[in-house]
MARZATOR-871279 format. One record per residue (C-alpha): y, x negated, z. Coordinates in steps of 0.05 Angstrom, whole numbers, padded with zeros to 5 digits, always signed. Each point is the difference from the previous one (the first is absolute). Example, Ala and Ser with C-alpha at 12.3 -4.5 7.8 and 13.67 -1.06 7.14 Angstrom:
BEGIN
-00090-00246+00156 +00069-00027-00013 
end
This chain:
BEGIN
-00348-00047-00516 +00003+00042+00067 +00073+00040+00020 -00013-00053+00057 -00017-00061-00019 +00018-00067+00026 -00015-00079-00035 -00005-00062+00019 +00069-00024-00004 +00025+00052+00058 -00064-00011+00043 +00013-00078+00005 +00068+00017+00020 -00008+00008+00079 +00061+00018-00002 -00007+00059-00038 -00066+00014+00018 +00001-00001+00066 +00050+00059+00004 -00044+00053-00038 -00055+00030+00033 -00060+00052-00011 -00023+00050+00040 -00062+00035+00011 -00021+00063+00048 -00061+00039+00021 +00038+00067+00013 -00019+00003+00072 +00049-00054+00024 -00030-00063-00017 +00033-00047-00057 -00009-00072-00031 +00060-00035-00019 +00024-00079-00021 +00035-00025-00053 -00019-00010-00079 -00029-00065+00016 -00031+00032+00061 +00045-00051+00050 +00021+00037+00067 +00067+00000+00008 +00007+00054+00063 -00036+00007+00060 -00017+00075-00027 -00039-00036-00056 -00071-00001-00002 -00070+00030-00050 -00027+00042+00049 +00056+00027+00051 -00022+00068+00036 +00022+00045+00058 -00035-00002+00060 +00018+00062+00041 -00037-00025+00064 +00041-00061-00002 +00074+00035-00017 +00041+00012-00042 +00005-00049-00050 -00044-00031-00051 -00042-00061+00000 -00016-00052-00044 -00067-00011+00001 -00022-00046-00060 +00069-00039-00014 -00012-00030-00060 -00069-00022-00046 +00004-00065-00036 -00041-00019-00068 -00016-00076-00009 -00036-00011-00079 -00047-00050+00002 -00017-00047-00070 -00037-00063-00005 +00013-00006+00068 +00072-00006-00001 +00031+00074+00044 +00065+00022-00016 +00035+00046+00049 +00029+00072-00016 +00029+00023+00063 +00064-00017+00018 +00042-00004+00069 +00070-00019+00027 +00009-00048+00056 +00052-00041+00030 +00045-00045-00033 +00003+00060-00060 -00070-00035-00015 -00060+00042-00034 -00057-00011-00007 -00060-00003-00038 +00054+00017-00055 -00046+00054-00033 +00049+00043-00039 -00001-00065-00055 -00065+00025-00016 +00023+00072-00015 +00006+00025-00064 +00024+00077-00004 +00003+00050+00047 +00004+00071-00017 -00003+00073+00040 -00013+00046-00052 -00050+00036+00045 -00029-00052+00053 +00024-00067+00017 -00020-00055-00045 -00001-00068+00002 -00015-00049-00059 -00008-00066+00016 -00022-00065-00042 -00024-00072+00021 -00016-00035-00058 -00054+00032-00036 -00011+00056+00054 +00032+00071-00010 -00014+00041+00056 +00037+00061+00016 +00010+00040+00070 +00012+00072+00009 +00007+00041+00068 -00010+00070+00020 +00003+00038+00065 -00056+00052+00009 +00040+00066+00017 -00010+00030+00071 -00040-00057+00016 +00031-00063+00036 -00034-00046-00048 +00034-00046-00057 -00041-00020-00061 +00005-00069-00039 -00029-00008-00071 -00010-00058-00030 -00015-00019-00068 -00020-00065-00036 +00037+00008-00071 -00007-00070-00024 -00045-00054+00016 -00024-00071-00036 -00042-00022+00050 -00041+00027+00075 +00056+00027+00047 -00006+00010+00075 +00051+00039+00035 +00018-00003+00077 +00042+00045+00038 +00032-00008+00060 +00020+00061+00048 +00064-00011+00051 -00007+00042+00064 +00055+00032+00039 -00020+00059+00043 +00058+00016+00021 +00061+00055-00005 +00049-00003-00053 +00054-00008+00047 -00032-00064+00033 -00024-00070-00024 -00065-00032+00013 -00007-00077+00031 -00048-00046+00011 -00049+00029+00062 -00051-00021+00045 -00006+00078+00012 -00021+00017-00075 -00073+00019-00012 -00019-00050-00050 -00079+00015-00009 -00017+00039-00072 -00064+00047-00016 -00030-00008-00063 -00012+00075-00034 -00022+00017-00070 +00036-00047-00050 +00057-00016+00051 +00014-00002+00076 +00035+00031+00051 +00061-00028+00050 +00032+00029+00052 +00054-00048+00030 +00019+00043+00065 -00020+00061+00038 +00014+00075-00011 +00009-00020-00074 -00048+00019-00055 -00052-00043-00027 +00029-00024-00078 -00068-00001-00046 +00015-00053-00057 -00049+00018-00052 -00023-00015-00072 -00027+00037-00059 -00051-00064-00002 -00038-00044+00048 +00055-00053+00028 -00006-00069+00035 +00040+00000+00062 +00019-00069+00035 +00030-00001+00069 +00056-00038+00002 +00038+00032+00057 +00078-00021+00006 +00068+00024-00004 +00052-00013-00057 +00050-00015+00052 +00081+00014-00020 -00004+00046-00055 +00073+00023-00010 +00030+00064-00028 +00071-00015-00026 +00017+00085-00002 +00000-00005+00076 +00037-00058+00012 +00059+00032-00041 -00003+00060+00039 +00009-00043+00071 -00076+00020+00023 -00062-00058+00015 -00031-00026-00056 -00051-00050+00012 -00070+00031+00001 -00079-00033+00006 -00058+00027-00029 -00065-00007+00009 -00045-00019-00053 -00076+00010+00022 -00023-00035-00059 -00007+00004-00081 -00057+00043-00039 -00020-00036-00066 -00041+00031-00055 -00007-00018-00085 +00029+00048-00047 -00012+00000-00081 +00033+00013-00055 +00022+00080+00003 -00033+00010+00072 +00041+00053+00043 -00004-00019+00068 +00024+00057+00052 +00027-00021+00074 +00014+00047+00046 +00032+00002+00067 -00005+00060+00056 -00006+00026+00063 -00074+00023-00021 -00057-00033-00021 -00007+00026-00079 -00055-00004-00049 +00008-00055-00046 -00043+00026-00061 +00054+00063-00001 +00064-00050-00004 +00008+00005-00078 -00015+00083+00008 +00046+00000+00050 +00056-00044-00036 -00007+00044-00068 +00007+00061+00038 +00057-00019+00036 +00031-00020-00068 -00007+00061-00025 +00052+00032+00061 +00054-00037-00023 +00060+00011-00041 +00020-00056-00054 +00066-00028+00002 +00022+00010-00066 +00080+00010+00001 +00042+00018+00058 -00015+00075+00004 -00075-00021+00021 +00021-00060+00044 +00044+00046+00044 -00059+00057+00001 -00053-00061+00025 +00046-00022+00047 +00013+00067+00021 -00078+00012+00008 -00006-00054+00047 +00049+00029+00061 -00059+00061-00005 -00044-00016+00083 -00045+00039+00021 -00023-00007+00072 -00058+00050+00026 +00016+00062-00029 +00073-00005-00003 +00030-00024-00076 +00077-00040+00017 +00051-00038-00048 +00017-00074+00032 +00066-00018+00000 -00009-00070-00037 -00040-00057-00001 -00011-00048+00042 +00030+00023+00069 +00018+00073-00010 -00044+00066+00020 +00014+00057-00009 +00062+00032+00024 +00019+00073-00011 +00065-00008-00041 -00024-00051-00041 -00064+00049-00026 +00046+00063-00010 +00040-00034-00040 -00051-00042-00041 -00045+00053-00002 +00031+00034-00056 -00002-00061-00039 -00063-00034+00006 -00037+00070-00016 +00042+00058-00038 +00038-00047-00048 -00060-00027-00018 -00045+00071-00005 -00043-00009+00058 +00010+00059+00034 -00062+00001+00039 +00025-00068+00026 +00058+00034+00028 -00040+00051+00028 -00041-00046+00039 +00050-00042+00038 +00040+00066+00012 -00062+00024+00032 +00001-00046+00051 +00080+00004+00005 +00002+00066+00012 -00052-00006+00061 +00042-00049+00029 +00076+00037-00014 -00032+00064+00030 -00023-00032+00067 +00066-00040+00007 +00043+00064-00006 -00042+00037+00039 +00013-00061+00055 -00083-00004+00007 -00019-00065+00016 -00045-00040-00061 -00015-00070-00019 +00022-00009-00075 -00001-00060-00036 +00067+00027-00038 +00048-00040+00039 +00071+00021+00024 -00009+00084-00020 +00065+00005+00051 +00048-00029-00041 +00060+00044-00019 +00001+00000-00069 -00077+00008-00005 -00012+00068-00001 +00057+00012-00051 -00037-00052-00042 -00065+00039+00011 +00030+00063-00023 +00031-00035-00063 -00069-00029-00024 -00027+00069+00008 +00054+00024-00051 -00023-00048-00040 -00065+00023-00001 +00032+00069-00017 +00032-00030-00060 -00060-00036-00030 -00050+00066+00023 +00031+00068+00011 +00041+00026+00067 -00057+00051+00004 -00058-00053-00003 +00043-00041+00046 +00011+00061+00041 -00069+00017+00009 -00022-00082+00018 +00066-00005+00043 +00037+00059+00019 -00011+00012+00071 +00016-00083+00011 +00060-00002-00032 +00018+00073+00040 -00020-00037+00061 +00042-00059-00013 +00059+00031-00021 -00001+00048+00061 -00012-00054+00047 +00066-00044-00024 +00037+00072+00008 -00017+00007+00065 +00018-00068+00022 -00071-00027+00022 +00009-00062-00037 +00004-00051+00059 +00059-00041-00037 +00031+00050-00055 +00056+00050+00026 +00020+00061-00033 +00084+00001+00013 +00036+00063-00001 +00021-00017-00075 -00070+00000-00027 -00007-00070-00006 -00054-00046+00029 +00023-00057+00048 -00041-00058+00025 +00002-00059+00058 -00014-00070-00039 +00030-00040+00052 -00064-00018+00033 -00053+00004-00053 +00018+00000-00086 -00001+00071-00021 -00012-00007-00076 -00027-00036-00049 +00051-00062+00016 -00047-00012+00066 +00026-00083+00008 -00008-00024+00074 +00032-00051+00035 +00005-00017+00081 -00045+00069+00004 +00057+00039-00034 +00009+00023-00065 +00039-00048-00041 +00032+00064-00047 +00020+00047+00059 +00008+00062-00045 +00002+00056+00051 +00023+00068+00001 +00016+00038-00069 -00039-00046-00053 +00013+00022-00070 -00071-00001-00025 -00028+00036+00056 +00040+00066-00003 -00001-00013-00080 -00077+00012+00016 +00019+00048+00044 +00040+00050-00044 -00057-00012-00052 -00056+00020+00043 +00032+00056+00021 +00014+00028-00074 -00075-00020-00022 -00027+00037+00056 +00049+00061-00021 -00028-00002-00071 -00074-00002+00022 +00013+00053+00051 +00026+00041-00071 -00055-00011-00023 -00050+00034+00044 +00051+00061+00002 +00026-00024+00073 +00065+00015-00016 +00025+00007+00077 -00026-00069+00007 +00033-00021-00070 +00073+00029+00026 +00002-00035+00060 -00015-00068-00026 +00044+00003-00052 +00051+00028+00051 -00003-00066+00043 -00013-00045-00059 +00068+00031-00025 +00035-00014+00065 -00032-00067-00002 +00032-00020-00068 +00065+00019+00016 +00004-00046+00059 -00042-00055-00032 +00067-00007-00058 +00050+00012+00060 -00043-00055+00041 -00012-00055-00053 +00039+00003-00055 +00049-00046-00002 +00045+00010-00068 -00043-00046-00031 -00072-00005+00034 -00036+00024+00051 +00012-00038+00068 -00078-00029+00022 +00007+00028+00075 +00044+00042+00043 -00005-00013+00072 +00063+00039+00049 +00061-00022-00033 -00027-00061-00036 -00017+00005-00070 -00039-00059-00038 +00038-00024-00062 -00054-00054-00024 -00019+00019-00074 -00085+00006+00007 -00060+00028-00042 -00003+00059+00050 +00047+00039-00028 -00039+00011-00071 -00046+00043+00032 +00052+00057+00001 +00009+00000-00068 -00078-00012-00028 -00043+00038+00046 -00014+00077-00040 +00053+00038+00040 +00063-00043+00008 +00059+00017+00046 +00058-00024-00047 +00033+00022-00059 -00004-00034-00068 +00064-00037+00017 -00021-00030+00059 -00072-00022-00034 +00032-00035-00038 +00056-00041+00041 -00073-00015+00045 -00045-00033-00068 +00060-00032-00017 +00015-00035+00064 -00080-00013+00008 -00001-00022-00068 +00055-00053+00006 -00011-00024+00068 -00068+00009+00015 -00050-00003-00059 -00029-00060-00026 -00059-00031-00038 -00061+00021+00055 +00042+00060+00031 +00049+00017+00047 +00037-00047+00052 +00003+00029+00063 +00068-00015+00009 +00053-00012-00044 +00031-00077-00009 +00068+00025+00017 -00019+00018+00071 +00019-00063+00051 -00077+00010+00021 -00033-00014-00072 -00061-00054+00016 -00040-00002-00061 -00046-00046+00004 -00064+00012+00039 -00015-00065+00031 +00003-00037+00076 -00041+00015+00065 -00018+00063+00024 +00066+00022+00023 +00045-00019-00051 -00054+00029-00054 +00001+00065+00040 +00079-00003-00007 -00003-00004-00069 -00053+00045-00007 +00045+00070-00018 +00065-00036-00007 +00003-00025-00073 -00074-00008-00024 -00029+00043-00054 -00052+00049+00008 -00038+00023-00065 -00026+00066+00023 +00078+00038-00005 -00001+00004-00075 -00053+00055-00006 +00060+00042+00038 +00060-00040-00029 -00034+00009-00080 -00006+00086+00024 +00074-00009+00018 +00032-00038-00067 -00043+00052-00044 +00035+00057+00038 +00070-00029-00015 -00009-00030-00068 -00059+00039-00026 -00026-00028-00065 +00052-00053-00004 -00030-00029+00060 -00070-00007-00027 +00007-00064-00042 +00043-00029+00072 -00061+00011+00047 -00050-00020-00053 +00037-00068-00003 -00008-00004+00085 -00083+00000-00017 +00011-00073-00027 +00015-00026+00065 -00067+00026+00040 -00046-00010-00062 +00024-00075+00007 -00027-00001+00065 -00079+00011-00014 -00006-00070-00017 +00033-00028+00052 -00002-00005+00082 -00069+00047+00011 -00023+00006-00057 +00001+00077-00028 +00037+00032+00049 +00070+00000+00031 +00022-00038+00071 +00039+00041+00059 +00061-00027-00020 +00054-00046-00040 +00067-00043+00009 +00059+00037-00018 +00025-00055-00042 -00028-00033-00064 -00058-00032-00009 -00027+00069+00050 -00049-00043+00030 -00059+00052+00030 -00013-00006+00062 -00038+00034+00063 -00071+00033-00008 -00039-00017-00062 -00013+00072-00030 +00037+00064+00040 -00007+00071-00017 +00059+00040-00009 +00020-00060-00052 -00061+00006-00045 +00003+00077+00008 +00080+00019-00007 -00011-00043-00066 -00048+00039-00030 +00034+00060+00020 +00059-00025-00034 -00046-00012-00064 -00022+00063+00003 +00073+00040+00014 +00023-00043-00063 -00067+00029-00037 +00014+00068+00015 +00069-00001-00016 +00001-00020-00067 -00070+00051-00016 +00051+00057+00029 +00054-00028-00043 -00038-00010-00063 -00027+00074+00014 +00079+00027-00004 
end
């Protein structure tokens, strides 16, 4: 049995089933995602959803969903499955389903009566085209199968409806046919590995309802357009390849082209290899440029979020060339923006405070897993550049003050990672001296000392060790509190609440506190803060604690930093315990793995969501897959691996 495996008593459960989802990508931006019993529950749903540059930003479902009817004796019996008003769905297609397992691809077993048939799915990479096999295991008796395809055309922020505006008309091509419901979008080619009858039957399957949006406060009644149904006999142990694209393809390659594909991909075996897939998958290449998205389904890519997954989803698991590739195109974009040249980059929000800090960071990492003398020769004048640039105050929102510190304005717009907005303001104003920042801070300027050692610069070396020195000093007499390290300084006010923020200053490779004060910091974190999935973002004894993710877009944003768990901390927070407790510690964070290894079978299935409620059960919540989740937790596999090889070594 497969690490991931699924049976029939779950997948009749719509109650369970409906909550666990699969995803699949192209690496260039385009994904398919439902549920395991392929029902839509979000308007960001679809098989075939791609960007469309010409038409915006976002993506856009093309093919929404494909239905199989089996055909015996004459009697059909419906696979698909869809929810509509009154909590009524139908045709009820999951009772058909046997297993479902994601070992490698998608698969789908299904039984009706003495038919086994199974369905697997794979999306060709680089290419915006999604690939169907199907396969007739068991059969007493001639079987016809029919397949329905629902239309949307439409962005992933929108719904579709009934139209007198839709192009309804079809082409017939090789073993398929083409639609195109609207203008400016591309033609979808629906083709076959085998000739196909197709019978125009042109309607819309009016209502179709997606329960995930209705939670969230958002429309969710949606028609599609069904042009019609192909039909076509399959035997006993026939394959039968499907594909859907943007390009007409040639069907007598589909099996080549499926085997191929197969080949690319890495099994999910145990969690190590389901955290490295879904790691894979945030990998987009557009043109020539290679990026890191954010998450799945809304997210693109956004500087902090690649500088500090980038480490993760490439060094921890020995891809260095991977690395090398996205920081490529990184490096382009950092050196334009601090040389104030104007450029169109898809990495989004490159002015944010705390992102430069965050690039220098993932280059130390890079030193770590490499050498600072390869790193040095890749990324020496960058980081030089960067580092100068924050010194002489050309940052348009970071402020050297006359006590070595960096300050920052997050009144108007968030200026960290805790970016909730609400009533166009941020909803966590942390402004002026944040803790992580010059935490960042004092360790950039130390790396950059120990590099500049390196290369026998030791002017250079002095002087940044000089101001990272000066730095330090008022970092403790800023933010230490007798206990913990306050989570902003603004003028006379100091922030009390107990945050994550603060364990940055203890696990990052050159810390600004004593041994004593590490401590008092894990402790605190540890009691307050840590739980099953992560770290809150606020501690339950602060008056503001929400902890549970849920209501329209306002009061979600509220909640959004205020209580809710975020995964991605304890690849800094496990760095942090092992410098306090050392080996003691190792058996404690090894324990913590349970919690995110539980998660591969549930919600999307192999990966980890944005975020989770503060409070038990730690329902997930937000984007299906994100980035600096999957990647913080296999850095934190990783620190724990090379711990206990250096301990065993002593």
């Amino acid at each position: 049995m497969s690490y991931l495996n699924f049976d029939k008593t779950l997948l009749i459960n719509l109650e369970k089933s409906l909550t666990k989802e699969m995803l699949r990508v192209n690496k260039s931006g385009a994904y398919s995602v439902t549920t395991v019993i392929d029902c839509n529950t979000r308007k960001y749903h679809g098989l075939l959803v791609v960007p469309l540059p010409e038409l915006g930003e976002d993506n856009f479902v093309l093919l929404s969903s494909f239905d199989e009817t089996v055909i015996q004796h004459g009697a059909e019996f419906h696979m698909g499955i869809h929810k509509f008003e009154g909590d009524h769905y139908s045709p009820k297609g999951h009772k058909y389903i046997r297993e479902f397992n994601i070992e490698t691809v998608a698969k789908t077993i299904y039984r009706v009566g003495g038919v086994v048939f199974s369905k697997e799915r794979i999306f060709i990479s680089h290419e915006n085209r999604i690939l169907l096999k199907y396969t007739l295991l068991e059969a007493r008796s001639p079987v016809t199968m029919r397949f329905n395809p629902l239309l949307a055309f439409r962005s992933v922020n929108e719904l579709s409806h009934e139209n007198s505006q839709a192009n309804t008309a079809f082409q017939e091509i090789e073993n398929g046919i083409t639609s195109c419901l609207y203008p400016n979008f591309p033609t979808l080619y629906m083709q076959f590995s085998k000739p196909v009858a197709f019978v125009s039957t042109p309607d819309w399957y009016r209502g179709i309802e997606y329960y995930k949006e209705q939670e969230r406060g958002y429309d969710f009644k949606e028609d599609l357009f069904v042009p019609g149904y192909f039909e076509m006999p399959i035997k006993k142990g026939e394959s039968v390849f499907f594909s859907a694209g943007v390009s007409e393809a040639n069907t007598a390659h589909f099996k080549k082209m499926y085997t191929e594909e197969l080949a690319k991909r890495t099994s999910r075996l145990d969690f190590f290899n389901c955290l490295k897939n879904a790691g894979q998958q945030f990998y987009n290449k557009i043109g020539d440029g290679h990026y890191l998205m954010a998450g799945y389904p809304w997210f693109k890519c956004r500087a902090r979020d690649l500088f500090v997954a980038l480490p993760g989803v490439s060094l921890a698991i020995d891809d260095v060339p991977f690395f090398e590739r996205i920081m490529q195109t990184a490096v382009e974009a950092v050196g334009k923006f601090i040389r104030h040249q104007d450029h169109e980059s898809h990495i989004k929000e490159l002015d944010a405070p705390d992102v430069l800090l965050w690039f220098v960071w993932s280059l130390q990492q890079y030193a770590l897993a490499t050498s600072i003398n390869h790193m040095m020769e890749r990324y020496g004048n960058i980081l030089f550049d960067v580092l100068a640039f924050i010194r002489n105050q050309q940052h348009p929102n970071l402020f050297l003050s006359e006590d070595g510190l960096l300050e920052t304005n997050g009144y108007d717009k968030p200026a960290s990672w805790m970016n909730g907005m609400a009533w166009g303001k941020p909803v966590t104003q942390r402004t002026g001296c944040l803790v992580e920042i010059n935490a960042l801070w004092y360790n950039a300027l130390k790396f950059g000392a120990e590099v500049a050692r390196n290369t026998s610069n030791e002017y250079e070396s002095d002087v940044l060790n000089y101001q990272a020195e000066f730095a330090r000093q008022s970092f403790v007499r800023t933010f230490w509190n007798g206990k913990y390290l306050y989570d902003f300084v603004v003028n006379n006010y100091r922030d009390w609440e107990v945050r994550p923020n603060m364990i940055f200053a203890v696990s990052l490779p050159y810390s600004t506190l004593d041994k004593v004060q590490q401590k008092s910091i894990v402790d605190i974190v540890t009691r307050e803060l840590l739980t099953p999935k992560g770290l809150r973002s606020l501690s339950p004894k602060s008056g503001s604690y929400r902890p549970e993710y849920r209501g329209d877009e306002v009061g979600r944003s509220y909640n959004y930093h205020n209580g809710t768990v975020w995964p991605w901390l304890m690849g800094s927070f496990a760095e942090a315990y092992l410098k306090v407790y050392k080996m003691s510690g190792l058996s404690f964070l090894e324990r913590r793995i349970i919690g995110f290894e539980s998660e591969m079978s549930e919600l999307c299935i192999g990966t980890l969501n944005e975020l989770y409620d503060g409070n038990p059960p730690f329902k997930g919540h937000g984007a299906m897959s994100f980035a600096m989740n999957v990647a913080e937790i296999l850095r934190m596999l990783q620190v724990l691996k090379q711990f206990e090889e250096v301990q065993e070594k002593n």
